[in-house]
Residue frames relative to the residue before (quaternion, step in Angstrom):
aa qw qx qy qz dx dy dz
X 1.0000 0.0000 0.0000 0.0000 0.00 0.00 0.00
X 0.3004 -0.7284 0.6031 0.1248 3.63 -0.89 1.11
X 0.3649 -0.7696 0.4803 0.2096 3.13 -1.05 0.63
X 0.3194 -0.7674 0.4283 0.3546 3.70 -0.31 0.64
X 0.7585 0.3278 -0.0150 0.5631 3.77 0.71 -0.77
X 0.1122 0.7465 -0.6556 -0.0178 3.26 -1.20 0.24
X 0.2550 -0.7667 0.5632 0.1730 3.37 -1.29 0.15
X 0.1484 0.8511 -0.4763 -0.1638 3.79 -0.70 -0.45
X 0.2488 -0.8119 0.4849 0.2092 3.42 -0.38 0.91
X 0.0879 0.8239 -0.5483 -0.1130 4.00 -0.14 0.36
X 0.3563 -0.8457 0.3946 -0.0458 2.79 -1.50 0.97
X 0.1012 -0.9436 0.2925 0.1179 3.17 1.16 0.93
X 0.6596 -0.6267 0.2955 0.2914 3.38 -1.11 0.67
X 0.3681 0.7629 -0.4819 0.2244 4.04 0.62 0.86
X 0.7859 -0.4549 0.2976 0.2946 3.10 -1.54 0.03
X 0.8917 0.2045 -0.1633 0.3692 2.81 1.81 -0.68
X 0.7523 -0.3702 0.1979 0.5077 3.90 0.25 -0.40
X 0.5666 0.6103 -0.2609 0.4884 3.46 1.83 -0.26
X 0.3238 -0.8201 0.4362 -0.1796 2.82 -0.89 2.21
X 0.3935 -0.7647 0.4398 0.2589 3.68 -0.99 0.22
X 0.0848 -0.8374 0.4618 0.2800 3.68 -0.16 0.38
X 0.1841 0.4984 -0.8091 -0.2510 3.91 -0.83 -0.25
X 0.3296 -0.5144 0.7866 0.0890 2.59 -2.89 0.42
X 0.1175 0.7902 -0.5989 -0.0565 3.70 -0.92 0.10
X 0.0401 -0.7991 0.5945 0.0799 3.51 -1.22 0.87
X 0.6470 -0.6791 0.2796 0.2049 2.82 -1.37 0.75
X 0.7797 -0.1478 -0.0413 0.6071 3.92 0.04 -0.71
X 0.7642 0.3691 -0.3358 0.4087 3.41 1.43 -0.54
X 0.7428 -0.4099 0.3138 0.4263 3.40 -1.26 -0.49
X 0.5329 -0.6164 0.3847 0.4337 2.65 -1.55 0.43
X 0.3432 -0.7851 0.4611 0.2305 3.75 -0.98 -0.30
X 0.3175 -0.5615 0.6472 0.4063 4.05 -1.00 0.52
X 0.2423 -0.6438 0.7014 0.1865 3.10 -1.78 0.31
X 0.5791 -0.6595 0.3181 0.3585 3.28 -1.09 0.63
X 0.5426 -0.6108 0.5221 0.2448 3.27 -1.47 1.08
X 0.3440 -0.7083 0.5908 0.1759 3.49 -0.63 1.33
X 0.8597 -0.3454 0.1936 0.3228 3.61 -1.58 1.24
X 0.8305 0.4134 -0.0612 0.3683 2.91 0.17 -1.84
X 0.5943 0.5402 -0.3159 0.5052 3.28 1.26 -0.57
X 0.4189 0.7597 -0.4015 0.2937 3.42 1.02 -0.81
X 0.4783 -0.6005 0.5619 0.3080 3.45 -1.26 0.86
X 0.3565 -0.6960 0.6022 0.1606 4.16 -1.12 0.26
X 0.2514 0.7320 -0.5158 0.3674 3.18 0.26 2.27
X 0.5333 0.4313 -0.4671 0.5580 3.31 1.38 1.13
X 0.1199 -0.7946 0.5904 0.0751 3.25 -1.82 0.00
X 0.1092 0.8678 -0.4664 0.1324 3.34 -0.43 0.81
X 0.4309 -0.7095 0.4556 0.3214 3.78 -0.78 1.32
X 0.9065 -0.1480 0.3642 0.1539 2.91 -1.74 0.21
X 0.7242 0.3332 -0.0484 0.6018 3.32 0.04 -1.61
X 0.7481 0.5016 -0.2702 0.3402 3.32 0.33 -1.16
X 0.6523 0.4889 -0.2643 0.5154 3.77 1.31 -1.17
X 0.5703 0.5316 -0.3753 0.5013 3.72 1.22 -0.25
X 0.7094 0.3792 -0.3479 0.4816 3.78 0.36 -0.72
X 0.6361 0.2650 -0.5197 0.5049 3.51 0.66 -0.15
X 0.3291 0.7125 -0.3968 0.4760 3.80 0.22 -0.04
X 0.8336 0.3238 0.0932 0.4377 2.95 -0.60 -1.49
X 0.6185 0.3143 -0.2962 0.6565 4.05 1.44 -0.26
X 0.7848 0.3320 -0.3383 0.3993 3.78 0.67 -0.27
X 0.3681 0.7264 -0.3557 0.4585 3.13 1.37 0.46
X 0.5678 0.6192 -0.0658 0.5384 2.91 1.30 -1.69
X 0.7506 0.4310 -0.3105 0.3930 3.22 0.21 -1.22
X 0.7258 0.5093 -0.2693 0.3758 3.57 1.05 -1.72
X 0.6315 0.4876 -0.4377 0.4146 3.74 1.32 -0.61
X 0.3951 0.7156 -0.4552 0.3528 3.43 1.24 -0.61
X 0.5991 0.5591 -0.3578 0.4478 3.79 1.06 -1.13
X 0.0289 -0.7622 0.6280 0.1542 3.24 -0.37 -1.32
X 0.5988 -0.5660 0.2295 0.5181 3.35 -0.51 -0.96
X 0.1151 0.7720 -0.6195 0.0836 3.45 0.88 1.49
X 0.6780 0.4825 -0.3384 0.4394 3.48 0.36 -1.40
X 0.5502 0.6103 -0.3934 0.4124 4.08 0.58 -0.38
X 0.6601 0.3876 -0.1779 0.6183 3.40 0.78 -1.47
X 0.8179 0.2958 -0.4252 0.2506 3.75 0.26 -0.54
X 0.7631 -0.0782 0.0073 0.6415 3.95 1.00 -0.42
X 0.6876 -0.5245 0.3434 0.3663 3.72 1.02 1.33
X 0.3866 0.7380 -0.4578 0.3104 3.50 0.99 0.48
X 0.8863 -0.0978 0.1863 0.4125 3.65 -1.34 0.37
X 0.2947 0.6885 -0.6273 -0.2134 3.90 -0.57 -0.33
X 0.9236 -0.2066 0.0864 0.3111 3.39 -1.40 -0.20
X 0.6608 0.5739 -0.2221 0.4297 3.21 1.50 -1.14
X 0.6275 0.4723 -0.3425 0.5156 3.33 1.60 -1.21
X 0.4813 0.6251 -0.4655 0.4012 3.84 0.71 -0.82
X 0.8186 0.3083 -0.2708 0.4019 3.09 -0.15 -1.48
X 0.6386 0.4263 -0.4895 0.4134 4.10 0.75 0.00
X 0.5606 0.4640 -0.4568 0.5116 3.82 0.88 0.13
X 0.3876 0.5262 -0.5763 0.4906 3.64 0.68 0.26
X 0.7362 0.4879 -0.2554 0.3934 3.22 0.01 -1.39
X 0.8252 0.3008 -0.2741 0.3916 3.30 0.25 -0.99
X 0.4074 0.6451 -0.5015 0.4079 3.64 1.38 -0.22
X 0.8468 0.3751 -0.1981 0.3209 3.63 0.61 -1.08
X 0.3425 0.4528 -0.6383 0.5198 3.42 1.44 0.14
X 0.6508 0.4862 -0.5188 0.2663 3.47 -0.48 -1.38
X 0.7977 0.4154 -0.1936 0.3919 3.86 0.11 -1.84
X 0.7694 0.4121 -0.0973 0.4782 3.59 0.63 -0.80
X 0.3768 -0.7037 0.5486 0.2486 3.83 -0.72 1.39
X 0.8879 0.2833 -0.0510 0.3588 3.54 -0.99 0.57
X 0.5157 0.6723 -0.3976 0.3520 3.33 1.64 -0.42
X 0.1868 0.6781 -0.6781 0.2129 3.40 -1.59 1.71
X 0.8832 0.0066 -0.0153 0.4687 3.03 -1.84 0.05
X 0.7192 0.6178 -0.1316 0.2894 3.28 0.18 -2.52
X 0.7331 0.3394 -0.2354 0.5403 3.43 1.05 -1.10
X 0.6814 0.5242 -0.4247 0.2838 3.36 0.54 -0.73
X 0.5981 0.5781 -0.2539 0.4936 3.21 1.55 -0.67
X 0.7389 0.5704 -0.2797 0.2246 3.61 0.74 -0.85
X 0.3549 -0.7719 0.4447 0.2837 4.04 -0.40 0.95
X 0.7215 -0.5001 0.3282 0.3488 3.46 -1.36 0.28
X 0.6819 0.4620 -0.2939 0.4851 3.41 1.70 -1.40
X 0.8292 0.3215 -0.3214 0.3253 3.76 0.76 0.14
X 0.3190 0.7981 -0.4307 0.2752 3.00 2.15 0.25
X 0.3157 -0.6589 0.5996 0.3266 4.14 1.08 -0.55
X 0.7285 -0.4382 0.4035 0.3383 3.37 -1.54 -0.93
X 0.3702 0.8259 -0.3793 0.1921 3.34 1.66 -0.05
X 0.0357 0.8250 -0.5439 -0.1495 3.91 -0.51 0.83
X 0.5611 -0.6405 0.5113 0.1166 3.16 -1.41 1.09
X 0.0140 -0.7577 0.6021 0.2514 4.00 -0.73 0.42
X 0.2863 -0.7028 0.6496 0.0466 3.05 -1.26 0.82
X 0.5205 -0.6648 0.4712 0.2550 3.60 -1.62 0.28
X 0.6384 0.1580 -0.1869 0.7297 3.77 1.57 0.13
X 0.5553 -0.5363 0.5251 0.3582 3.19 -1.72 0.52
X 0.7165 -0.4105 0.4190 0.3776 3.36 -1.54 -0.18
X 0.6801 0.5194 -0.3343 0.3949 3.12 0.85 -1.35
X 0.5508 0.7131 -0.2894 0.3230 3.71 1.12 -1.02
X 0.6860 0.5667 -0.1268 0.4384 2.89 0.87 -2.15
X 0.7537 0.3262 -0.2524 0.5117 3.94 1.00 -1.09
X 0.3442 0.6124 -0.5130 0.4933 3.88 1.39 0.53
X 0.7926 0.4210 -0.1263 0.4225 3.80 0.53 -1.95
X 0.5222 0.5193 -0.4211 0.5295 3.70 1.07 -0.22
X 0.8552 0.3231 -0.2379 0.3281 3.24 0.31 -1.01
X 0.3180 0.6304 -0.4082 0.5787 3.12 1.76 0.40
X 0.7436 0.2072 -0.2341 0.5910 3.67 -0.59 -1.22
X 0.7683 0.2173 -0.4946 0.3434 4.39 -0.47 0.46
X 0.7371 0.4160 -0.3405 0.4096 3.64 0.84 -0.59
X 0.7762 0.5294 -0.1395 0.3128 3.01 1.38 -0.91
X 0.2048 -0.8501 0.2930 0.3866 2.58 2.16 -0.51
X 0.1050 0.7950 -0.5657 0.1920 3.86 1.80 0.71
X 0.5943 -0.5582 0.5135 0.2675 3.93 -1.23 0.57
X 0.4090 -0.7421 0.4352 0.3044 3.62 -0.56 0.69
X 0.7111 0.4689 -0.3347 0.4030 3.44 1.44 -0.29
X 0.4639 0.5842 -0.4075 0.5268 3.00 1.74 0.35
X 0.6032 0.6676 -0.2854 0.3301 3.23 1.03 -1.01
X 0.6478 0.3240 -0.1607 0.6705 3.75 1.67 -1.48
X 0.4151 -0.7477 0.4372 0.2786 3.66 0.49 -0.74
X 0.6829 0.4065 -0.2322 0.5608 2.84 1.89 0.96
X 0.1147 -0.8267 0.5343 0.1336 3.38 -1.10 0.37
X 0.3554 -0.6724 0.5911 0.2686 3.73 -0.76 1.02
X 0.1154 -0.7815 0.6098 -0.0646 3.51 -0.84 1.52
X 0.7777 0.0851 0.1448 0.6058 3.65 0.25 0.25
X 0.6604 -0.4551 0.3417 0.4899 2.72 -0.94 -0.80
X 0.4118 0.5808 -0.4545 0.5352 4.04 1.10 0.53
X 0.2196 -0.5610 0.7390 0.3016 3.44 -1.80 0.00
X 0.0432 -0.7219 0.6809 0.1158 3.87 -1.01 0.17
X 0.6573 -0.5059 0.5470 0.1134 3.10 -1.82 1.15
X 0.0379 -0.8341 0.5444 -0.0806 3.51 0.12 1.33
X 0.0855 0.7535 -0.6488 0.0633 4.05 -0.71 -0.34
X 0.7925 -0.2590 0.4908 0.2527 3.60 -1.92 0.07
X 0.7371 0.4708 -0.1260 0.4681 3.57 -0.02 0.42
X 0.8330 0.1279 0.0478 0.5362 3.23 0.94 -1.56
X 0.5544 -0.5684 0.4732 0.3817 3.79 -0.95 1.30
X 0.3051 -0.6355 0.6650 0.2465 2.98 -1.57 0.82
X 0.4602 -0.5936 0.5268 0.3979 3.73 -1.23 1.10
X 0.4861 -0.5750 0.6356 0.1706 2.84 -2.03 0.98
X 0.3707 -0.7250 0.4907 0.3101 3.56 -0.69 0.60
X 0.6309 0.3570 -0.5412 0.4261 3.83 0.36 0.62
X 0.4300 0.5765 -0.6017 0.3473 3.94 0.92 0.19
X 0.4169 0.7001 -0.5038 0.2867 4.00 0.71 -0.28
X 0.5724 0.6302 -0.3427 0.3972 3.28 1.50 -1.25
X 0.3769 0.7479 -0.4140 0.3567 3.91 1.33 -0.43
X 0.8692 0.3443 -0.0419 0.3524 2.50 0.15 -1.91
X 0.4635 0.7032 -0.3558 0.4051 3.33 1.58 -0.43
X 0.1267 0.9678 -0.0370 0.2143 2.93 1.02 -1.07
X 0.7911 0.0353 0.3598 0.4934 2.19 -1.35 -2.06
X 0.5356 0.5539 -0.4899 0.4078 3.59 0.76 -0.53
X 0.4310 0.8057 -0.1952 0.3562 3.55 1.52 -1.30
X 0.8779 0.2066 -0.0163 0.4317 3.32 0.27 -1.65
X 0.3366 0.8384 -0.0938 0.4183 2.77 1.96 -0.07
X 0.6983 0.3955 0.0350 0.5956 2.94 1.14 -2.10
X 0.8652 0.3994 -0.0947 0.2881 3.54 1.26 -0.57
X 0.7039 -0.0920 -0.2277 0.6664 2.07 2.28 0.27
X 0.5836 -0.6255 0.2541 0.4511 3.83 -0.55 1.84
X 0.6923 0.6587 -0.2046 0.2120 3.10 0.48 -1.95
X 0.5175 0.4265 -0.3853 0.6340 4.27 1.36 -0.31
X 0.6013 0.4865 -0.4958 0.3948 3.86 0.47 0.62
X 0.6235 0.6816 -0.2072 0.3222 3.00 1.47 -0.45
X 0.4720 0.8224 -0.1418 0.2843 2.60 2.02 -1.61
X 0.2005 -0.6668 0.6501 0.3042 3.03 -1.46 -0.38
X 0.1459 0.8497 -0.5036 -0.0561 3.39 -0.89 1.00
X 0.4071 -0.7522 0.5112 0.0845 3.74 -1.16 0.64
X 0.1457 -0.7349 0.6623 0.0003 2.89 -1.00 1.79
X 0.0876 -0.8011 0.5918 0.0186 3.88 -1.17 1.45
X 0.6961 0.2623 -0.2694 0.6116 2.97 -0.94 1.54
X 0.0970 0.8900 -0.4453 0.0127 3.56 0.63 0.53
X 0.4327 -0.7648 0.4373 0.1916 3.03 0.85 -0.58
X 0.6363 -0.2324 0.4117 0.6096 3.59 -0.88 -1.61
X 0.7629 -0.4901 0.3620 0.2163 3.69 0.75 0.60
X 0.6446 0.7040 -0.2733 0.1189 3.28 1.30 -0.78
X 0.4790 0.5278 -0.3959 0.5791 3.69 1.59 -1.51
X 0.4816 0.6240 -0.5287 0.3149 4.36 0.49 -1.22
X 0.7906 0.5188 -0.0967 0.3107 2.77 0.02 -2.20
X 0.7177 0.5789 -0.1636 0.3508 3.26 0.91 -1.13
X 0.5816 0.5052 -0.1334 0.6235 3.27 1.75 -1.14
X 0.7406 0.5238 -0.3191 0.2745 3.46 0.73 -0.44
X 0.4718 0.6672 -0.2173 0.5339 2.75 2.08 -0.99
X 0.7917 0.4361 -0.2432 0.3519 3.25 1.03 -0.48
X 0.5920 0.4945 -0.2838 0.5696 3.65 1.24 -0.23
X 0.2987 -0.8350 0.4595 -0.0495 3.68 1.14 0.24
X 0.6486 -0.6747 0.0158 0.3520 2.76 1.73 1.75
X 0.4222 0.7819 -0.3730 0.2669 3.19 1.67 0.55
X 0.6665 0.3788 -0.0160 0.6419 3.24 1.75 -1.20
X 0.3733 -0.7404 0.5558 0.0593 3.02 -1.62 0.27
X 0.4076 -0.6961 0.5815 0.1057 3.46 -0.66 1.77
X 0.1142 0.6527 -0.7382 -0.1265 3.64 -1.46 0.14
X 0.0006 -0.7733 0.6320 -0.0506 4.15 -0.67 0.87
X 0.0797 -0.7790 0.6148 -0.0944 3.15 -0.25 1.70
X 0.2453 -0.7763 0.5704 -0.1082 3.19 -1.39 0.72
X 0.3365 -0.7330 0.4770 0.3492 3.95 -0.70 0.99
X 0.4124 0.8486 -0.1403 0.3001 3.39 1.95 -1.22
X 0.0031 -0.7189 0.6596 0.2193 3.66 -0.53 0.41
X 0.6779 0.4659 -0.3608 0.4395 3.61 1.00 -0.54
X 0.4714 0.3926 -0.5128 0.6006 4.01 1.28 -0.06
X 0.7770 0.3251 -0.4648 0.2730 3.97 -0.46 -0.58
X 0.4935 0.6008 -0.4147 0.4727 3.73 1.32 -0.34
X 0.7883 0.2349 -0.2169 0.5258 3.42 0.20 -0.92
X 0.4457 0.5117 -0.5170 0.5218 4.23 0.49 -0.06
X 0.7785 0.3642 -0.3360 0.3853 3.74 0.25 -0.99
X 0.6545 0.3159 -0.4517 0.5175 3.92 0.75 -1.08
X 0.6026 0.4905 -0.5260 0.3459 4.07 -0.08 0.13
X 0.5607 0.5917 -0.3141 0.4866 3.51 1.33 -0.69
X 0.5639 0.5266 -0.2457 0.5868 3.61 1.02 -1.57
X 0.8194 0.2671 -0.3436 0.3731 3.80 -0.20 -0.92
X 0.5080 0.5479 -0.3519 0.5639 4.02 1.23 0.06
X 0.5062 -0.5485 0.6307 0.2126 3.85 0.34 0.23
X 0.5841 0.3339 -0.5959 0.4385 4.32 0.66 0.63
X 0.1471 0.7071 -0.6895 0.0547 3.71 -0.87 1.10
């Protein structure tokens, strides 16, 4: 079996945590991966009154769930819904907190708010991640792994949050002995890059990650998560 794609993270011997990256693809192109919400540039606007009614309908929508999706394959129920509301709008919306969530329409004034997706967008993805039952970390295009966020998308597992225990680990054998910093170790199936990323952080540019992949859309996104961590 040939691989179509590969990655390699290298890690060069310095003082500090800054890394080299090569990428290679196979017959096809490379690819951008999508730019996760939050990262988004802030080229929308939208009043007040207006960020509440969409709000205030996807709310709706998530209580609308209850605990069907629970009973049917342990999915989401109403309470979790309605906290991805919240977090949808830190992500989309500059400044969004408490203050707004609290504020009404009749004292909201004329004040407009910029945001990283339009409205019209934002009520496209809601109804994606409840009807569709789309992944919320697909939904932002990220996933809080640890103590990293990572650049998630269609294509590529989202990390489970006990795979950290990897990297623990290695942090482990690490601490107990200097010399596995040196090393050279190999993450297969990379994914979004993350156990990579995670291990690299740990050898503190002594050693030297390779994170291969069958995936052009895992090595696209494994590398901009690599790029946005400071391993190049």
């Amino acid at each position: 079996m040939m691989l179509r794609s590969w990655a390699m993270i290298r890690l060069a011997p310095t003082t500090t945590t800054a890394t080299n990256l090569c990428v290679r693809f196979g017959a096809s192109s490379p690819r951008k991966p999508r730019v996760p919400l939050f990262l988004r540039p802030l080229v929308y606007t939208t009043t007040i009154p207006d960020l509440q009614k969409w709000r205030s309908w996807a709310r709706n929508l998530a209580l609308s769930v209850g605990s069907k999706f629970v009973e049917l394959d342990n999915g989401p129920d109403s309470h979790t819904l309605c906290r991805e509301v919240e977090w949808l709008l830190e992500d989309a919306v500059e400044g969004y907190d408490a203050r707004l969530r609290q504020t009404t329409a009749t004292d909201s004034g004329g004040t407009c708010l910029r945001m990283r997706a339009g409205l019209g967008e934002l009520y496209c993805l809601w109804k994606e991640r409840v009807e569709q039952r789309r992944p919320f970390q697909y939904v932002v295009g990220c996933e809080h792994w640890g103590d990293i966020v990572l650049s998630v998308e269609e294509g590529v597992l989202i990390p489970r949050p006990e795979t950290v225990q990897v990297v623990e680990l290695v942090d482990q054998l690490c601490s107990a002995d200097q010399r596995f910093r040196e090393g050279l170790w190999a993450d297969l199936g990379t994914g979004s890059g993350a156990i990579a990323i995670g291990i690299g952080r740990i050898l503190k540019g002594r050693g030297r990650v390779v994170a291969v992949d069958l995936s052009d859309v895992a090595v696209a996104v494994a590398s901009y998560n690599v790029e946005r961590h400071g391993l190049q």
